[in-house]
N, C-alpha and C positions, 0 to 999 in steps of 0.2 A: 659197428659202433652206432649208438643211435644218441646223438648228440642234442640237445635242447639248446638254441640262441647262441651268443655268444660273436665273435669279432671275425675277422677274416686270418687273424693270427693263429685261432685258437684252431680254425680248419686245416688252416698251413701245416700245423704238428702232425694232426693226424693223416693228412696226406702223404706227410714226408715218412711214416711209417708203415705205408702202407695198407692202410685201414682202410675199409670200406665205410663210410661214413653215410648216414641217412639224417639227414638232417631235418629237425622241425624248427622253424623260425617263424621271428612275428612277419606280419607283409611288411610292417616300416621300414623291418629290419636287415631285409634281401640286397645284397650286392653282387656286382655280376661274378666277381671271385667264387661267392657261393656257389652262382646257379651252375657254373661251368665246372665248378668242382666236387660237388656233393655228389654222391652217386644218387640216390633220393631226395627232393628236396619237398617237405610239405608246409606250405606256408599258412598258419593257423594263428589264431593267441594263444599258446602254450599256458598263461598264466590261470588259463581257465580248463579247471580240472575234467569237468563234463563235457569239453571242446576235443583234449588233449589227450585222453584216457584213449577212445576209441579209435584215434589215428593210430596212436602209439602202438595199440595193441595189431591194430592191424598192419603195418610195418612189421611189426616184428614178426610172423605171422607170412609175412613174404620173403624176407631180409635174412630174417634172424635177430640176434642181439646178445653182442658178449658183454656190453657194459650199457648203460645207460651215465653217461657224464653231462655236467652243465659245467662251465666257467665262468659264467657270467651268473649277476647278483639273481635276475628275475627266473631264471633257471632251474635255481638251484635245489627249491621245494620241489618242483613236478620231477625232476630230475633222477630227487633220493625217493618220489614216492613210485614213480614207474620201478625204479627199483627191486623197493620191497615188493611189487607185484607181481613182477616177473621172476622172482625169486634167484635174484643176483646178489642177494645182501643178504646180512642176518636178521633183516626183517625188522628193524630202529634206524637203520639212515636216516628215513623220512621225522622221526622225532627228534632226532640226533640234529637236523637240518631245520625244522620249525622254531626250534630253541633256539637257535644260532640267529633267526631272523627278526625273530618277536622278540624284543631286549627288554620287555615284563617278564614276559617266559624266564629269558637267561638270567635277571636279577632273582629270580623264586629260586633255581633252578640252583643257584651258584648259593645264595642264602641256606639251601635245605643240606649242601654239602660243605657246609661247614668255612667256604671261601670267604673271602673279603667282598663288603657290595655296599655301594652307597644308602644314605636314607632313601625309599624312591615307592609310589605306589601308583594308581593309574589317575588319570583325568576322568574326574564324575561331576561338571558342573564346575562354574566362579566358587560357588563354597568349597570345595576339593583346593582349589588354588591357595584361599585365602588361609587355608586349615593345614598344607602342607608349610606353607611359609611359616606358620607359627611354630609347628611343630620341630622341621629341620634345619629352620634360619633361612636367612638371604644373602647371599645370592644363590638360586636354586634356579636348573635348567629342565624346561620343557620342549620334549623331541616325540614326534611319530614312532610308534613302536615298531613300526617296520619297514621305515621309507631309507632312504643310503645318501651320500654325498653331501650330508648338513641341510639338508632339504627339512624345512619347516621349524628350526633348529630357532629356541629362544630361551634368552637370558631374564630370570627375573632377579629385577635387583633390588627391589623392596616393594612393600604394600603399595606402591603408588604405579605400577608396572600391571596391577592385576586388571583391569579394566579392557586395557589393551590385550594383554594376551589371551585374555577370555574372548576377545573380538575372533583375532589373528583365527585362532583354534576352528573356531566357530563357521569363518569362511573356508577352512582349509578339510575341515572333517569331512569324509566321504568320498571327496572329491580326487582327483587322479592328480602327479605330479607333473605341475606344467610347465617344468626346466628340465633340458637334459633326456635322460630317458622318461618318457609317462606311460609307462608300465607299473608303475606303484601305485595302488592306491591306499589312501592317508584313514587309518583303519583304529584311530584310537591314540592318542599319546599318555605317556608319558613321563613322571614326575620323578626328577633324582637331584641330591643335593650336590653341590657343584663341588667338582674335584679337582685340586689346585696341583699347579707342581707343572714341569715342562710334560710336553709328549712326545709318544714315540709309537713306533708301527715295529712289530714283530712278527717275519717273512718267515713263515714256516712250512713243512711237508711232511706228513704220517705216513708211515708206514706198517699196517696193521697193528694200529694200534703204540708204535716207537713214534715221537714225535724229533724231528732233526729243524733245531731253527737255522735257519741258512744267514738270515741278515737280519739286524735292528735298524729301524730306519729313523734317525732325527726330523721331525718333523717342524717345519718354520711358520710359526701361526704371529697372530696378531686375536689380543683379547677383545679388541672392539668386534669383532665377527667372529663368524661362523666359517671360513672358506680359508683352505689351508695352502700358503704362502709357497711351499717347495719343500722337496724332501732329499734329505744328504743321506750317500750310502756311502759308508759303515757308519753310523752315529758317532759322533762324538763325545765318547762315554769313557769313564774306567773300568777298569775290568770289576770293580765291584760291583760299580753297579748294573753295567750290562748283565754280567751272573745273577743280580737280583731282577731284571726285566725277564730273562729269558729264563728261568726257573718257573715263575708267577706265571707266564704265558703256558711253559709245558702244564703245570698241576692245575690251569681252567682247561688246556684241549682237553687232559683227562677227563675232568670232572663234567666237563660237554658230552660226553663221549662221541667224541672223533677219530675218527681213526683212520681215515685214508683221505689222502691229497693234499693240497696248498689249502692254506688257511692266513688269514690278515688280521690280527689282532694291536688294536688300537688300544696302549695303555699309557697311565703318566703315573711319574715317580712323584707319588703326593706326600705330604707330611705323617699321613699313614701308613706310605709303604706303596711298593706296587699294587694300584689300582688299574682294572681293565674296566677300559671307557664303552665299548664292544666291540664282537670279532665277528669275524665272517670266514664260512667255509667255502673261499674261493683266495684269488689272486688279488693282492691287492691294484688301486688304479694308480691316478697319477702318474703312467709312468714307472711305477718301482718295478715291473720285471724287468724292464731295457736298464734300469741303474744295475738291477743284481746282476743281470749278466755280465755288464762294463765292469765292476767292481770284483765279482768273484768268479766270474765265467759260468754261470749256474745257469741252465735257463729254464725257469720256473713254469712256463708253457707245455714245453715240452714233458717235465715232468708230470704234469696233471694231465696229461694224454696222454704218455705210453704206461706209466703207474697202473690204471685201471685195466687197461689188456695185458698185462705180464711182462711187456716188451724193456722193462729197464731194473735195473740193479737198487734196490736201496742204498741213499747215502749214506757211509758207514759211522762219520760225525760231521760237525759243523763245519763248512771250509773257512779258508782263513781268505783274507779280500788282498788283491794283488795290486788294485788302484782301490780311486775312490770315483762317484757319481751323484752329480746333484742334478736335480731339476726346480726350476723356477717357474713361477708363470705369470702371465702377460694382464696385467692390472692398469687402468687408468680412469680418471675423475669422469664421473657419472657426464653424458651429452652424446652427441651424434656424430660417428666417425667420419672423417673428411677425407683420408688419407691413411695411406699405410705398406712402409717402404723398409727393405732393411732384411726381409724375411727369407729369403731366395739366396743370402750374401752371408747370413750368418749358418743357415744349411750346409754349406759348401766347405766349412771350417773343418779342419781333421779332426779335431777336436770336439765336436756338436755331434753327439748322440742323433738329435732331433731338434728340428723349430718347424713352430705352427702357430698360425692366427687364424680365427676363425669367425674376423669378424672382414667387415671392407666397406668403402665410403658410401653411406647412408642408415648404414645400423647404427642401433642405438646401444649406448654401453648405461647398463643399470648399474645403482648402488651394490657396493660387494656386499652382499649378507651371507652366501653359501658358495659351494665349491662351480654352482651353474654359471655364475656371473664371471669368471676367467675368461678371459679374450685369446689364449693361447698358452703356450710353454714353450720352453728352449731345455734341453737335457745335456749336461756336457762329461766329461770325462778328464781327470787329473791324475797327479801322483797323490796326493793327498786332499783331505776333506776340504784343507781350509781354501789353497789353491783352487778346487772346483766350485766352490762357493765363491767367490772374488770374480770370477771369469763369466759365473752365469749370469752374478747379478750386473757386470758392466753389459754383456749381450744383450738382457733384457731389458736394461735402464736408457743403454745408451745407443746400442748397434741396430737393434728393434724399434722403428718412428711406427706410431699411431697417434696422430692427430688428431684432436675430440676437441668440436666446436662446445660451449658448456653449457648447460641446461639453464637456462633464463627462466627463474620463478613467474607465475602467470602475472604475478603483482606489478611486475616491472617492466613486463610487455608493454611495447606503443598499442595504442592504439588502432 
């Protein structure tokens, strides 16, 4: 297996299977789990094709290579395009995967086959701004066409909004993402008219070409931002409408063409109908593989590792969820952390999935704009949706202290 980036979870699978693993990773991104686990390890920038090309092939070359897999978002491209080189595919993964990244791409893409897709064209100058607004109304959203986690993610809400986000754009174009991973760089945005209605994330896996959605996931936002509040497994849906999310999701994998592995598709039930916001052919984050497995036993890891070498059975349909699983995350007012107690105590609960803060006294907690500015999560486990929702948010509100001294405007500073 010759694996591209990715977690120390996603090596665990394949170790537990018995795979010979050769791994290429960024250097940021080496842990010692890796080095002592990998039977190869080449530590390169994978995202750089002319970098990437030449290890790869010579790896494979020593090694071998039954699959070429990624898991991870920045992966994913070199991933399917080693692929089609070494002629493990039918030679479109790699287009089948570009689409899926570049969310211009997927909007043409989904438009030419007849789908549903908002008003949307690309960023070409303040006039482009000013010209989409008139054309598909206000409030309309401006997003990197191939950045992930709400990264550069903005809301215009009327002509008086364009000045600024021509700014925003302007410092942000070219440049690498400086939260979180910065493995992305910001390569163009744009332009789609805003799609109203709750959201939701649809946990699915292909099998040549059979798509088996495994879970819907409720997602808990807040309009004022961009960074998404916690997500509840099973959704709490009826069966209508969940048939209508999860119909909408199978006819885009199709129409993507996808057809092998986990894939994350982020949709909301708009006044139109099921509308997909975009998807990704990977796992989704947050946390939802530890929810689907708490909830349905399934573990979505393991299946985008054994899947590509032969070693697992297709799911035969959808499983039905035996509990439920939420995850929250760890939010507080912009300032400088003093303290932070509570973390260690709510781990230890039978009941907690997971807690983690990842911040401690002297960091600074920024404005939430995007999914980077979370200070942590707590994941917990119930008999039902609503119960695990009630239980996360006291853990996180109340069991979880992070003390943030507040940000003093310069104005009001002593002298």
């Amino acid at each position: 297996m010759l694996l591209i980036g990715g977690v120390d979870a996603h090596l665990e699978r394949f170790d537990a299977l018995g795979a010979k693993v050769v791994l290429i990773q960024h250097p940021d991104k080496i842990t010692p789990y890796q080095t002592r686990t990998a039977h190869a390890l080449l530590m390169l920038d994978y995202t750089d094709w002319e970098t990437v090309r030449p290890f790869a092939e010579a790896a494979r070359a020593v090694y071998g290579a039954d699959a070429v897999v990624s898991l991870t978002e920045p992966g994913l491209d070199p991933a399917a395009r080693l692929s089609d080189l070494f002629g493990l595919s039918d030679g479109r993964r790699y287009e089948a995967s570009r689409r899926m990244r570049d969310k211009y791409l997927m909007r043409r893409h989904l438009a030419g086959r007849g789908l549903p897709v908002p008003e949307h064209g690309l960023v070409d100058g303040r006039g482009s701004l000013a010209a989409f607004g008139e054309r598909a109304g206000y409030p309309f959203i401006v997003k990197p066409v191939s950045t992930t986690a709400g990264f550069g993610l903005l809301r215009v809400a009327g002509p008086q909004d364009l000045d600024a986000v021509w700014a925003r754009i302007r410092r942000l174009e070219g440049g690498r993402t400086d939260r979180g991973s910065t493995m992305f760089t910001v390569d163009g945005f744009l332009m789609e008219s805003y799609i109203d209605g709750p959201e939701f994330s649809v946990e699915s896996l292909s099998f040549a070409g059979r798509h088996v959605v495994v879970a819907v996931t409720e997602k808990l936002t807040d309009d004022s931002h961009f960074a998404e509040l916690g997500h509840v497994v099973p959704a709490r849906l009826s069966g209508t409408d969940r048939t209508r999310l999860t119909t909408a999701v199978e006819d885009f994998l199709t129409a993507m063409d996808v057809t092998d592995g986990p894939s994350h598709t982020e949709i909301r039930l708009s006044a139109r109908g099921p509308m997909v916001i975009e998807s990704h052919n990977r796992l989704g984050g947050g946390h939802i593989p530890e929810l689907v497995r708490a909830a349905y036993g399934i573990d979505l890891i393991a299946y985008g590792a054994a899947w590509p070498l032969g070693l697992v059975e297709p799911l035969a349909a959808p499983p039905e969820p035996g509990a439920a699983a939420v995850t929250r995350f760890v939010l507080r007012n912009p300032g400088t952390v003093t303290a932070v107690h509570g973390v260690e105590e709510v781990a230890a609960r039978p009941e907690v999935l997971l807690a983690q803060v990842s911040v401690r006294p002297g960091d600074t907690v920024r404005e939430l704009r995007d999914n980077w500015d979370r200070l942590g999560s707590v994941a917990v486990t119930a008999a039902d949706a609503g119960s695990a929702v009630r239980l996360c948010e006291h853990l996180v509100r109340e069991e979880i202290r992070i003390d943030v001294a507040p940000t003093v405007p310069d104005g009001l500073r002593a002298a």
